[in-house]
C-alpha positions in Angstrom: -25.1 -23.3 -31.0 -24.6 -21.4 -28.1 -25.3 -17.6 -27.7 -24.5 -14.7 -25.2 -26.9 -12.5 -25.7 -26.9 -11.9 -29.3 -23.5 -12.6 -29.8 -22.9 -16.2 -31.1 -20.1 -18.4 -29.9 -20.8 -21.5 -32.3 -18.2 -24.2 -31.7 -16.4 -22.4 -29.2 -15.2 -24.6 -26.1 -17.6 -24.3 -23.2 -14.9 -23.0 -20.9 -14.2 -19.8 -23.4 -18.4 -19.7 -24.0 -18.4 -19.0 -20.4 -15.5 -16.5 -20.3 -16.7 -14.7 -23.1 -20.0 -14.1 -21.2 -18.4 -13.1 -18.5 -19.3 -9.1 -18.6 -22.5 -9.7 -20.2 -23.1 -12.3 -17.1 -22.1 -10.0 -14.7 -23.6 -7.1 -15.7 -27.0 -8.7 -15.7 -26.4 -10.0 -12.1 -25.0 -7.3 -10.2 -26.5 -5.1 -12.9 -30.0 -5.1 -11.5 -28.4 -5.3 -7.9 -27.1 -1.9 -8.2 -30.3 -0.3 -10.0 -32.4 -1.5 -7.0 -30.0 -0.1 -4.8 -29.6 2.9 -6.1 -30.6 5.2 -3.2 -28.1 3.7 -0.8 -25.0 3.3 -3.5 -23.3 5.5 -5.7 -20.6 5.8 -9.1 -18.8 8.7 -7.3 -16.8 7.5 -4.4 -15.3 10.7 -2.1 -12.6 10.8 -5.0 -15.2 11.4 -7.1 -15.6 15.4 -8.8 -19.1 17.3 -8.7 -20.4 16.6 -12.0 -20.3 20.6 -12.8 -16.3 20.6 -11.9 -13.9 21.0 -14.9 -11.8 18.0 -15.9 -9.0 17.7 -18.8 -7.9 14.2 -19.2 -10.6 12.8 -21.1 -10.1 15.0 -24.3 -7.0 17.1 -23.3 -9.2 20.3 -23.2 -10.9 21.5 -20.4 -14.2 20.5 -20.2 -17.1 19.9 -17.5 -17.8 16.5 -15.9 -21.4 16.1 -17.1 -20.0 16.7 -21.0 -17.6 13.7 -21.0 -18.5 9.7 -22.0 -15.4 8.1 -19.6 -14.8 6.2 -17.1 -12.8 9.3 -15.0 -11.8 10.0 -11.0 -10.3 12.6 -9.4 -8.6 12.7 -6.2 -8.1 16.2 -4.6 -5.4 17.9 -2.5 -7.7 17.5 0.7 -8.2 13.9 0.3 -4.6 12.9 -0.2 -3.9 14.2 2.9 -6.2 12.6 4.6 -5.0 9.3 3.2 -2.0 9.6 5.2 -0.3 7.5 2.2 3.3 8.0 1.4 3.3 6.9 -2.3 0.8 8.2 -5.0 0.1 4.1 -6.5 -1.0 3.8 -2.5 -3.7 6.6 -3.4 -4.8 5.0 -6.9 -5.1 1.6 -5.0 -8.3 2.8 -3.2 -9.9 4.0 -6.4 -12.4 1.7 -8.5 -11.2 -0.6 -11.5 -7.5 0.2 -10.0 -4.1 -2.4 -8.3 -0.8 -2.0 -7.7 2.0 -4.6 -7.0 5.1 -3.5 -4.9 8.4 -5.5 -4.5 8.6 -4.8 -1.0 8.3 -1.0 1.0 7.9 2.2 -0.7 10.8 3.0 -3.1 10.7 -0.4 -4.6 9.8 -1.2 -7.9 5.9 -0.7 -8.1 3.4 -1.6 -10.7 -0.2 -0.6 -11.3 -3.0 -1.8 -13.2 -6.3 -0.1 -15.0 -8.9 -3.1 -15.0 -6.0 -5.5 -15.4 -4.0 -4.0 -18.1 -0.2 -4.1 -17.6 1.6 -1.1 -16.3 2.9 -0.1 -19.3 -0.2 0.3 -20.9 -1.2 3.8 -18.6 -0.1 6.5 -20.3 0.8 9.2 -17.0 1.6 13.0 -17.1 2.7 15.3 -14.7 1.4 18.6 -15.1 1.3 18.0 -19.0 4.8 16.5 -19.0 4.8 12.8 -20.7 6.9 10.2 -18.1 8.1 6.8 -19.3 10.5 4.2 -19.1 11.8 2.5 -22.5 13.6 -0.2 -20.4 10.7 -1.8 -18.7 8.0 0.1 -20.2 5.2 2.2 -17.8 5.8 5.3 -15.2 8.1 4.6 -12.3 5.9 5.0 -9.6 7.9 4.6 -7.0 10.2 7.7 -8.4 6.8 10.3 -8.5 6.8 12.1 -5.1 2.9 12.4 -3.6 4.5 15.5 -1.5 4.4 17.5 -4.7 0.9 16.8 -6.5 -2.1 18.8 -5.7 -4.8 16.6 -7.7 -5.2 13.5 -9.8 -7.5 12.4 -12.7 -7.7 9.3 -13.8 -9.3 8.2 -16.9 -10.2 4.2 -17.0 -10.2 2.8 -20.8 -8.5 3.4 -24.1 -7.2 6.7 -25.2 -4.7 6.1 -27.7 -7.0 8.7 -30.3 -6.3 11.4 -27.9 -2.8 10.5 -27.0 -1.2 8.2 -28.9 1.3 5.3 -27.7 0.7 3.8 -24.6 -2.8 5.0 -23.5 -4.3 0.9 -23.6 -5.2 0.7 -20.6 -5.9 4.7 -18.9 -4.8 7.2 -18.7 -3.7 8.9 -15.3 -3.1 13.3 -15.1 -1.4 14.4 -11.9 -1.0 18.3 -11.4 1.0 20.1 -9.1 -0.2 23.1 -7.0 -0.9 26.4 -8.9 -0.7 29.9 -7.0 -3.8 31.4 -6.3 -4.8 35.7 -5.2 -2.9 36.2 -2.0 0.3 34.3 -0.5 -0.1 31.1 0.9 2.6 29.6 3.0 2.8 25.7 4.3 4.6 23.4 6.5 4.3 19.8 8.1 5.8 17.4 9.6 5.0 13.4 10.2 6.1 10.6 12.4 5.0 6.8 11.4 6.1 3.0 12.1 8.8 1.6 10.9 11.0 5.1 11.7 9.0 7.0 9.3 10.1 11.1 9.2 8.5 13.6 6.6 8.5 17.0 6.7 7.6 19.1 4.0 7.1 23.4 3.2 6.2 25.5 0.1 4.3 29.0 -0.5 1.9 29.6 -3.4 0.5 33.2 -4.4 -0.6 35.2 -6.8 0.1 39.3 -7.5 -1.2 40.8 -10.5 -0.6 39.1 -13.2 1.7 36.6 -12.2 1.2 33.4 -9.9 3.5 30.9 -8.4 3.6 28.0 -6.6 7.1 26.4 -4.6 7.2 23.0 -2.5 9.7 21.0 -1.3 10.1 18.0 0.8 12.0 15.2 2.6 10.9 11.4 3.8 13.2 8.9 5.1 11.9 5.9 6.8 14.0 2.5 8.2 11.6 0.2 6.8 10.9 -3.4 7.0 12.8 -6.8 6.6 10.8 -7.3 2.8 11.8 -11.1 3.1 8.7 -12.8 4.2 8.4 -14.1 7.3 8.9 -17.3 6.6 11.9 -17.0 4.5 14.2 -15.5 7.1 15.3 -17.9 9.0 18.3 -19.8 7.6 17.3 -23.2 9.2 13.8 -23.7 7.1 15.2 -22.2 3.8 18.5 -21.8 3.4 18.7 -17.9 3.6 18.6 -15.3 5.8 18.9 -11.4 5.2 17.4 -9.8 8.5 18.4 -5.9 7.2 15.8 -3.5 7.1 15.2 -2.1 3.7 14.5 1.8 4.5 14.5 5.0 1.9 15.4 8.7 1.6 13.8 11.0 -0.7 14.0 14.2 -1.8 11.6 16.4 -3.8 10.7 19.8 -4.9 8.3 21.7 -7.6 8.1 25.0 -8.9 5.1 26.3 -11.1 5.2 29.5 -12.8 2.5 31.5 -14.7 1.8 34.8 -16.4 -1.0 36.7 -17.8 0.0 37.7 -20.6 -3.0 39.4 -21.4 -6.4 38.6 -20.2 -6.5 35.9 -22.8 -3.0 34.7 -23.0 -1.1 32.8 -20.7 2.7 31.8 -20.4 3.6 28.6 -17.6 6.3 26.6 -16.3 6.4 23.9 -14.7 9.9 21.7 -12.9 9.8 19.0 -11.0 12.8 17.1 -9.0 12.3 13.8 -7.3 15.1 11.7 -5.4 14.4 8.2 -4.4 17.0 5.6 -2.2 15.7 2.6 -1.5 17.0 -0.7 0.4 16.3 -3.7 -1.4 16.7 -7.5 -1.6 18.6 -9.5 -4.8 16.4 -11.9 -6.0 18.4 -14.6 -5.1 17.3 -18.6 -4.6 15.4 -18.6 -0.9 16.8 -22.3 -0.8 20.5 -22.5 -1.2 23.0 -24.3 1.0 24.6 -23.2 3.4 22.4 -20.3 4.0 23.8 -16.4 2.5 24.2 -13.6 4.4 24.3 -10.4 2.2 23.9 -6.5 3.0 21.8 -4.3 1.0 21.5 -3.4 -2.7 20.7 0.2 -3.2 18.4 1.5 -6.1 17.9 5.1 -6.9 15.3 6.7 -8.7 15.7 10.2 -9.9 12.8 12.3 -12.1 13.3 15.4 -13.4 10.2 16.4 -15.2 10.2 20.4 -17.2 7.6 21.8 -19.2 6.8 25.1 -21.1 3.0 26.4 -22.3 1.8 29.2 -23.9 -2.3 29.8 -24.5 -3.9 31.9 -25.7 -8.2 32.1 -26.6 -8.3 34.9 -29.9 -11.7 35.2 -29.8 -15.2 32.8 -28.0 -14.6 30.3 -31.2 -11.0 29.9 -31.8 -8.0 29.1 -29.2 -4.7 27.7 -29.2 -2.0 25.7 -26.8 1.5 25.2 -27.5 3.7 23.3 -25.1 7.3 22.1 -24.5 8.0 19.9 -22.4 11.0 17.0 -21.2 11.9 14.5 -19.0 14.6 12.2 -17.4 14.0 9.0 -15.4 17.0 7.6 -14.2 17.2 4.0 -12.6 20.3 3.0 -11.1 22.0 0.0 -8.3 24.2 0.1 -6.1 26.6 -2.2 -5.8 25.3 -4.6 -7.6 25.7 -2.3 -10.7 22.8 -1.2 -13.2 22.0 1.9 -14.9 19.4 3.4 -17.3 17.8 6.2 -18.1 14.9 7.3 -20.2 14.5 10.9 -21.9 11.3 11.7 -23.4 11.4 15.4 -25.5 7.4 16.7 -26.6 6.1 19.7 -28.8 2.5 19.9 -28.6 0.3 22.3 -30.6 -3.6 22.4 -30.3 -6.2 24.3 -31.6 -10.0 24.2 -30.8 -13.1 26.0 -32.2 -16.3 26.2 -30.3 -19.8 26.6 -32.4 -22.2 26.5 -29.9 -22.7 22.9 -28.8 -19.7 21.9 -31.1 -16.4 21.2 -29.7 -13.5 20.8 -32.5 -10.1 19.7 -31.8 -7.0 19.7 -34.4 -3.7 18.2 -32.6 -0.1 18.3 -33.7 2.3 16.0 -31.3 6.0 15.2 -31.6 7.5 12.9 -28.9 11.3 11.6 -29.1 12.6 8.7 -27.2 16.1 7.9 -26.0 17.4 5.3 -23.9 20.8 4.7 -22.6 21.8 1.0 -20.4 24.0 -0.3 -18.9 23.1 -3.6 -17.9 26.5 -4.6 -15.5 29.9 -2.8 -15.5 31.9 -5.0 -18.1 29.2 -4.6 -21.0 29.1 -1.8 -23.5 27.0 1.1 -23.0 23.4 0.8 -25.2 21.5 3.7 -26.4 18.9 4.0 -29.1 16.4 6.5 -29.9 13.1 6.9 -32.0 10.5 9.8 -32.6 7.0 9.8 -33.7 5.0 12.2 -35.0 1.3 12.5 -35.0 -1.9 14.3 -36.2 -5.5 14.1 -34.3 -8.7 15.5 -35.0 -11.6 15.4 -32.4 -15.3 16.5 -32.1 -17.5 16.9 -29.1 -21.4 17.8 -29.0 -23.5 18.3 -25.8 -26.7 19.7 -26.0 -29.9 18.5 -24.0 -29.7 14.7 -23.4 -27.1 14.1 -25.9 -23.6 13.5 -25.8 -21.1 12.8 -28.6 -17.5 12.3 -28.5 -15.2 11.0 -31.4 -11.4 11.0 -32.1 -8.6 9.8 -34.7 -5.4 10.1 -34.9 -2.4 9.3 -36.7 1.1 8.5 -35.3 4.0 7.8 -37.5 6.7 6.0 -36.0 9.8 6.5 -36.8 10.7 2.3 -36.8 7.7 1.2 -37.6 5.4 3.3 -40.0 2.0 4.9 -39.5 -0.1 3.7 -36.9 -4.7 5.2 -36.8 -6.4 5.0 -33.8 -10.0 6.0 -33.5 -12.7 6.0 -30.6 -16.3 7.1 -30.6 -18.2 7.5 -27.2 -22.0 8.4 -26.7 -24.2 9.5 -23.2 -28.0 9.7 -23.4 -29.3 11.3 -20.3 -32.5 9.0 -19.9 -33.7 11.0 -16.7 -32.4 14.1 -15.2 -30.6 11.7 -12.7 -29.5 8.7 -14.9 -27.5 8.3 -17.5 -26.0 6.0 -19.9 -23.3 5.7 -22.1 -21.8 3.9 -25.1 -17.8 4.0 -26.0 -15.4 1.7 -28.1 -11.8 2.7 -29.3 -8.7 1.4 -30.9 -5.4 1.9 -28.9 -1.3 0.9 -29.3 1.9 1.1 -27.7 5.1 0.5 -29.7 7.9 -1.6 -27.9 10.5 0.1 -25.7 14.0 0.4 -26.9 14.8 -1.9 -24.7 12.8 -4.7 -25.8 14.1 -4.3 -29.0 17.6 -3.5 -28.8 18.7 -4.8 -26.1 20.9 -8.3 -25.1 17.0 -9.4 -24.7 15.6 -7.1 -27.1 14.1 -8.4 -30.5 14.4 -5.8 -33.9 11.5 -7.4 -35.3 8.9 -6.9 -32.3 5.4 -5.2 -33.6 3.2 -3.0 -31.6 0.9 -4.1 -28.9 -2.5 -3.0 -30.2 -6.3 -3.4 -29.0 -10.1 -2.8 -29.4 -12.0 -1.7 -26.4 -15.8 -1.5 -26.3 -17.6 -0.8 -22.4 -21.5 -0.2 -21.3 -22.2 2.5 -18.5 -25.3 3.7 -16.3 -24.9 6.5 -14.3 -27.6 7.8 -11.6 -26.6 10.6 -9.5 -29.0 12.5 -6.9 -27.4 14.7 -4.7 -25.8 13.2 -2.3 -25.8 9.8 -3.8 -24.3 8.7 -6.8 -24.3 5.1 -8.4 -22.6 3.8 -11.3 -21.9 0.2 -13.5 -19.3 -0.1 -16.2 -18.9 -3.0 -18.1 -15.6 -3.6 -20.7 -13.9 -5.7 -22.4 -10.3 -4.9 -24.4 -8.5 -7.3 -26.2 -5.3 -7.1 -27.3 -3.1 -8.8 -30.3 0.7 -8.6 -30.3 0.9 -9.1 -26.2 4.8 -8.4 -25.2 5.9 -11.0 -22.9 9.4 -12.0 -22.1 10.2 -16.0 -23.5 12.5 -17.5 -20.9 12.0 -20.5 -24.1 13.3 -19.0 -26.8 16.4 -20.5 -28.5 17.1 -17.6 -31.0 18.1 -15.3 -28.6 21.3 -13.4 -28.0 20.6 -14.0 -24.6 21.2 -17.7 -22.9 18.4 -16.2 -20.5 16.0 -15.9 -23.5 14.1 -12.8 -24.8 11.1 -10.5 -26.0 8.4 -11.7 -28.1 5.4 -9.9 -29.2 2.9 -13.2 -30.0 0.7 -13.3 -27.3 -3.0 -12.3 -27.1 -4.6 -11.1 -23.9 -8.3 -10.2 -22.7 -9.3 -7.7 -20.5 -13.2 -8.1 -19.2 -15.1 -7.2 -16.4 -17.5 -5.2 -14.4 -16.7 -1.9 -12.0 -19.9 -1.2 -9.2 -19.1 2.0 -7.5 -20.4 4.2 -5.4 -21.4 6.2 -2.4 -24.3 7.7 -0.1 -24.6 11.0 2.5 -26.7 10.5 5.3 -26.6 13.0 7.8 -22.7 13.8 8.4 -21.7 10.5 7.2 -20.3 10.2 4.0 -20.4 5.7 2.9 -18.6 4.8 -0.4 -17.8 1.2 -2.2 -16.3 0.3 -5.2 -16.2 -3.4 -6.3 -14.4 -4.7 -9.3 -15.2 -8.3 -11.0 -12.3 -8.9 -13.9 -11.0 -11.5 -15.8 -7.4 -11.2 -16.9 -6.5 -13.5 -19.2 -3.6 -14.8 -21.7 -6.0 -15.9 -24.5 -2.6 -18.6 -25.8 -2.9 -20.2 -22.8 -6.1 -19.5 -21.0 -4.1 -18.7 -17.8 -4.8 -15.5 -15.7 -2.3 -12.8 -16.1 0.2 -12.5 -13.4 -0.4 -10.8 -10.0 -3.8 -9.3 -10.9 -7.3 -10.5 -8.5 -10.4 -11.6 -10.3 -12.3 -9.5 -7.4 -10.9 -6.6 -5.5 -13.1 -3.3 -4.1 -13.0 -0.9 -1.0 -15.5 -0.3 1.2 -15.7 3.3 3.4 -17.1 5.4 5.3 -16.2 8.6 6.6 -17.9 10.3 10.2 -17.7 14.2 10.8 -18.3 14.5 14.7 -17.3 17.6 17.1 -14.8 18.9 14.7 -13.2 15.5 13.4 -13.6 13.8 10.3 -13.7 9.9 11.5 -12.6 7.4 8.8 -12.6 3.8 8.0 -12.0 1.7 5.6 -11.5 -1.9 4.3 -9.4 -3.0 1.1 -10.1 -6.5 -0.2 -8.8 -8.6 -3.0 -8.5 -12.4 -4.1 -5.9 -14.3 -4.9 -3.8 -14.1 -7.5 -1.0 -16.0 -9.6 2.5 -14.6 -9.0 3.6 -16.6 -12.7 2.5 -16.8 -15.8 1.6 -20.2 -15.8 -0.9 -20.2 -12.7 1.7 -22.5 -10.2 2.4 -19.8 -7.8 -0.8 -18.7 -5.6 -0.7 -15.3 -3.9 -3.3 -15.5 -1.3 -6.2 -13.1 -1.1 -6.4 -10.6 1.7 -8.5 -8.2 3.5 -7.2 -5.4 5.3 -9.0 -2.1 7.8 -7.5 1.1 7.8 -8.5 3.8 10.0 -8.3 7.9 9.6 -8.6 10.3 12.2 -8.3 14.5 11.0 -9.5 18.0 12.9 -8.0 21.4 12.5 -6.3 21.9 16.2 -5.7 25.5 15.5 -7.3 27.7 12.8 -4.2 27.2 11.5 -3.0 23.7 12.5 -4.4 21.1 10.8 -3.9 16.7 12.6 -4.1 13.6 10.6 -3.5 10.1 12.3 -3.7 7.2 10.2 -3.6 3.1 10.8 -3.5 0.9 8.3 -3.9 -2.5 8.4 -5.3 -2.5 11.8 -5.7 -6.6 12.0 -2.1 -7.0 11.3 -2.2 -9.1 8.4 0.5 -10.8 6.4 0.0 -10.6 3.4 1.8 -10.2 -0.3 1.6 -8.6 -3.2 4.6 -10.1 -5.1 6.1 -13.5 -4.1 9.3 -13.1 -2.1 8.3 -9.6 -0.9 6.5 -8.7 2.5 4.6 -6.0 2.9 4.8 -3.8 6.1 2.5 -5.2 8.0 0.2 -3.0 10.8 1.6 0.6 11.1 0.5 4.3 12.1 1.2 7.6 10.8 0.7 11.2 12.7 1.1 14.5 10.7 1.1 18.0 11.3 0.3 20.6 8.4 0.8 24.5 9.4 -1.4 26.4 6.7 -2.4 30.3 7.8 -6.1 31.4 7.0 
C-alpha cells in the first residue's frame, strides 16, 4: 500500500502514484522554499491589486480584495501601457498560472490556458457582456481589441456556481474606461518592427450626473513570413510561401452612465472590433513539386452591447438588472468559411447585507445561436439553445474569518438541469499571512457545433469537473508572497476522434469520453527595495489525458516570469524574462515543441507634463521559437509609442 499523505493510492500503478502526488510533492518542496523566502518574494506580482481595492469577478458583486478566497489578478490601465503588447492574451501571458498558443502573428487564431485547462473552459466578459464561440468553443482572442480595455481581472479556478457554463477553468473580466469629474481627452500613436502603425484617441468625462467615456483606434502591421524558418525553402521541404502575413484592425467603445438618483444608476456599454489577418492554409510542408500560394484572409468582427440598471434601496437590500448581446463573426477569404456566434443575456441580482453577511440571489437567462457555413457548396447550419438558471450565494468576513459558498442551477434547454456548488474558506493566521481552503463543481455544455455539425455528435454530454486547491498568502507592505496548490479533474473531456467510423464525416468527429487532470503548483510573487520594484511567478503543472496518460497538447509542465522594474531620473526601467518547457504539439506526445526563454525590455517617462514615451523590445536574444507546430513567431522586435493625455 502506498500513501500520499493521507490519501491512499492502493494498487494504483507507480507511474499514476507518482502523478497523483504531484501537488502534494510540490507543495511540500517549493512549499517551504517560498515560506523561508518570504521577505524577498511575493503572491502579488505588479499586476497584482492592493488588498483594500475593490474587485467583482470572484462573486459578481463588488467586494474588497482581503474579503475574497480566489486565486484573482488584476492588470490596470497603466501597466498595459507599459507592456507595449498589441494583443490582450500577450498581457495574460505574463500573469501567473496563465499560456497562450498563437497560429502565427497577432490576428491569428489564439488560445489561452488557466493552469492547463483548454480555452474553452474560461468563461470572459467584456464590461459584463458574455463572449463565446459555439463553433470552436472559448473567447476569440485574437478579435478583443487591448486599445479599448482599461483593466482586467482574472480569477484562476472553478466558477461555474457563480456563472454557470464554461467557467472550468477561470474566469477572466475586462472593462472598458468609465468617465470620471472633468473631461479627459487622449491621443497616441506607435511605430514597431515588422511595419507596425497604431494610433489611437478617445475623451472620457463626467458633468453632473452623467459620465461618458469614447475611444477609438487603428493598427495595421506587415507582419512576418509565419512559416518557420526551416519550412520555406522549397528545396528541403517541398513548399515555399515567402508572403508576409500582416493585419488591420479597427476598434472603438462607448460607455454611458447616469445617476439616476444618488442610489440608482442607468449604463451602457458598445463595443466594435475589426480584425484582418494574413494567414497560411495548413497545407502538407512536404509535397512535390513545391506550392506557391498567396494569402488566405480571416476576419474577425465583435460587436459586444450591454444595458444595466442599479439601484441600492436602502444599506441592506440592492438590486442589478442587465441586458446584454453579442456577435462574433469568423470568416475566410478566399478559401471560403463563415460562422458566427450570438450570445443574448438577462441578468437580475439581488443582495442583502447584515452586517458581516453577504447574500446573493441570481436569476440568469443566456441564449445561443450559431449559423456555419463550412465551404460555399454546403447548406447553411444554424441551431440554437437557451438555459436558464438560479444561484444563491453567501459571504462572511469578520475578524480572521472568511466564508464563501455558492450553488446554482442551470437548466439547459437540450440537456436538462445541471447544480454546481463551491465552498471557499480564509483563516488569517497572522496579520500578514493567510490561508485559504476552496473546492467547487463546474460544466460547460458542448457548442452547437460540436453537436450539430457535419462533425458534431447529438448525443455529446457536458464536460464537468471537481476542483479542490490549498493557498498561503503573506503580504507585508511592499512584499507579497503567495503558493497555490490544485488539482481539477474532469469527466466527459470533448476531444475531436480523427478514429471514429460512425461519423457523418470521412474526417471523423466529436466525442465526449475522455478524462483529463489538471494539477499543480503556482509560486508568485514580488519585493520593493528602494525604487525597484522585483516580481516572479513560477508555475509547475501536469496536464494530463487520464485515457492515455499523455500530456495535453501545447501546454509546458513549467512556465514563470521573472521581472523587475527600475524608476531612475524620471524613467521607469523594465526587464523581464518569460520561460517555459517544452511541450507536445499532438495529442499523442510525437511532436515536441521545444522549450524557450525569452528577455524583454521596457523603457517609459512622461517627456512633457502632458506627453507620455514607451519603448519596448521583446525578445531581445532573438530567439526562434514556437508556440504551435508550423507557425513562427516574430522573432526580436521593438515598439515606440506616444500617448498625449492633458493634466
Amino acid at each position: 500500500m502506498t500513501s500520499c499523505g493521507s490519501l491512499s493510492l492502493g494498487r494504483v500503478p507507480a507511474r499514476r502514484r507518482r502523478l497523483a502526488c504531484l501537488p502534494l510533492a510540490l507543495a511540500s518542496a517549493f512549499g517551504g522554499m517560498a515560506l523561508l523566502q518570504l521577505t524577498s518574494i511575493a503572491h502579488a506580482q505588479q499586476d497584482a491589486p492592493a488588498l483594500g481595492e475593490t474587485v467583482v469577478t470572484a462573486n459578481r458583486t463588488p467586494q474588497p480584495l482581503s474579503d475574497l478566497v480566489g486565486d484573482v489578478s488584476v492588470v490596470d490601465r497603466q501597466t498595459i501601457e507599459r507592456s507595449g503588447a498589441v494583443g490582450v492574451a500577450d498581457v495574460l501571458a505574463r500573469l501567473p498560472g496563465i499560456e497562450i498558443t498563437r497560429n502565427g502573428g497577432v490576428g491569428n487564431t489564439t488560445s489561452l490556458y488557466i493552469r492547463g485547462a483548454e480555452t474553452r473552459f474560461t468563461a470572459v466578459y467584456i464590461d459584463g457582456v458574455r463572449v463565446d464561440s459555439q463553433s470552436t468553443g472559448g473567447a476569440g482572442w485574437e478579435s478583443i481589441p487591448l486599445s479599448q480595455i482599461d483593466r482586467i481581472e482574472v480569477l484562476r479556478g472553478p466558477a461555474a456556481a457563480v456563472y454557470g457554463s464554461d467557467a472550468v477553468g477561470g474566469v477572466i473580466q475586462l472593462f472598458t474606461k468609465r468617465g470620471e469629474e472633468g473631461v479627459a481627452p487622449y491621443a497616441g500613436i506607435g511605430f514597431g518592427s515588422h511595419g507596425l502603425r497604431k494610433a489611437e484617441a478617445g475623451v472620457s468625462g463626467k458633468s453632473g450626473a452623467f459620465d461618458y467615456s469614447l475611444g477609438v483606434a487603428h493598427e495595421e502591421s506587415r507582419g512576418f513570413n509565419v512559416l518557420p524558418m526551416d519550412k520555406r525553402t522549397p528545396s528541403k521541404d517541398g513548399f515555399t510561401s515567402p508572403d508576409r502575413d500582416g493585419y488591420r484592425s479597427n476598434a472603438g467603445n462607448l460607455r454611458l452612465g447616469y445617476q439616476l438618483t444618488p442610489n440608482q444608476r442607468l449604463e451602457a456599454t458598445l463595443l466594435y472590433s475589426d480584425m484582418e489577418a494574413g494567414y497560411d492554409p495548413p497545407v502538407s510542408f512536404r509535397t512535390r513539386p513545391p506550392i506557391q500560394f498567396k494569402n488566405d484572409i480571416s476576419s474577425n468582427t465583435l460587436r459586444t452591447a450591454g444595458l444595466s440598471w442599479s439601484a441600492k434601496w436602502n444599506d441592506i437590500y440592492s438590486t442589478r438588472v442587465q441586458v446584454t448581446d453579442s456577435q462574433s463573426v469568423y470568416k475566410t477569404q478566399p478559401s471560403f468559411y463563415r460562422t458566427e456566434t450570438n450570445l443574448r443575456g438577462y441578468l437580475f441580482q439581488n443582495e442583502f447585507r447584515f452586517g458581516p453577511h453577504l447574500v446573493t440571489a441570481t436569476l440568469e437567462r443566456r441564449e445561443d445561436a450559431l449559423e456555419n457555413a463550412p465551404t460555399t457548396s454546403s447548406g447553411l447550419f444554424s441551431s440554437k439553445r437557451s438555459q436558464d438558471a438560479v444561484s444563491l450565494g453567501y459571504g462572511f468576513v469578520q475578524g480572521a474569518h472568511s466564508l464563501q459558498l455558492h450553488v446554482r442551477h442551470d437548466n439547459d434547454s437540450e440537456f436538462g438541469g445541471k447544480a454546481t456548488g463551491s465552498a471557499a474558506y480564509g483563516y488569517a493566521i497572522t496579520p500578514r499571512l493567510r490561508a485559504t481552503v476552496s473546492a467547487g463543481t463546474a460544466f460547460r455544455a458542448p457548442t452547437l457545433y460540436q453537436r450539430f455539425s457535419e462533425y458534431g455528435v447529438a448525443s455529446l454530454k457536458p464536460e464537468s469537473s471537481r476542483n479542490v486547491e490549498l493557498g498561503l498568502q503573506y503580504t507585508d507592505g511592499g512584499t507579497h508572497a503567495g503558493i497555490v496548490v490544485y488539482q481539477n479533474r474532469v469527466n466527459n473531456l470533448i476531444v475531436f476522434d480523427g478514429s471514429a467510423t460512425n461519423c457523418r464525416s470521412g474526417f471523423g468527429c466529436y466525442a465526449s469520453t475522455a478524462r483529463a487532470r489538471y494539477q499543480g503548483v503556482t509560486l508568485s510573487g514580488g519585493h520593493r527595495i528602494g525604487d525597484v520594484t522585483l516580481r516572479a511567478s513560477l508555475d509547475f503543472q501536469d496536464p494530463r489525458d487520464l485515457d492515455t496518460d499523455h500530456l495535453l497538447a501545447r501546454r509546458a509542465r513549467r512556465h514563470g516570469t521573472l521581472g523587475a522594474d527600475w524608476r531612475i531620473a524620471g524613467w521607469t526601467l523594465g526587464a523581464e524574462l518569460q520561460s517555459s518547457s517544452k511541450r507536445f504539439d499532438d495529442a499523442a506526445n510525437t511532436r515536441t515543441l521545444s522549450g524557450y526563454t525569452v528577455l524583454n525590455l521596457v523603457a517609459s517617462t512622461q517627456i512633457t507634463r502632458d506627453i507620455g514615451l514607451v519603448a519596448r523590445v521583446d525578445n531581445v536574444g532573438d530567439k526562434d521559437y514556437t508556440l504551435a507546430r508550423g507557425y513562427a513567431t516574430g522573432g526580436r522586435n521593438a515598439y515606440i509609442g506616444l500617448k498625449w493625455t492633458p493634466q
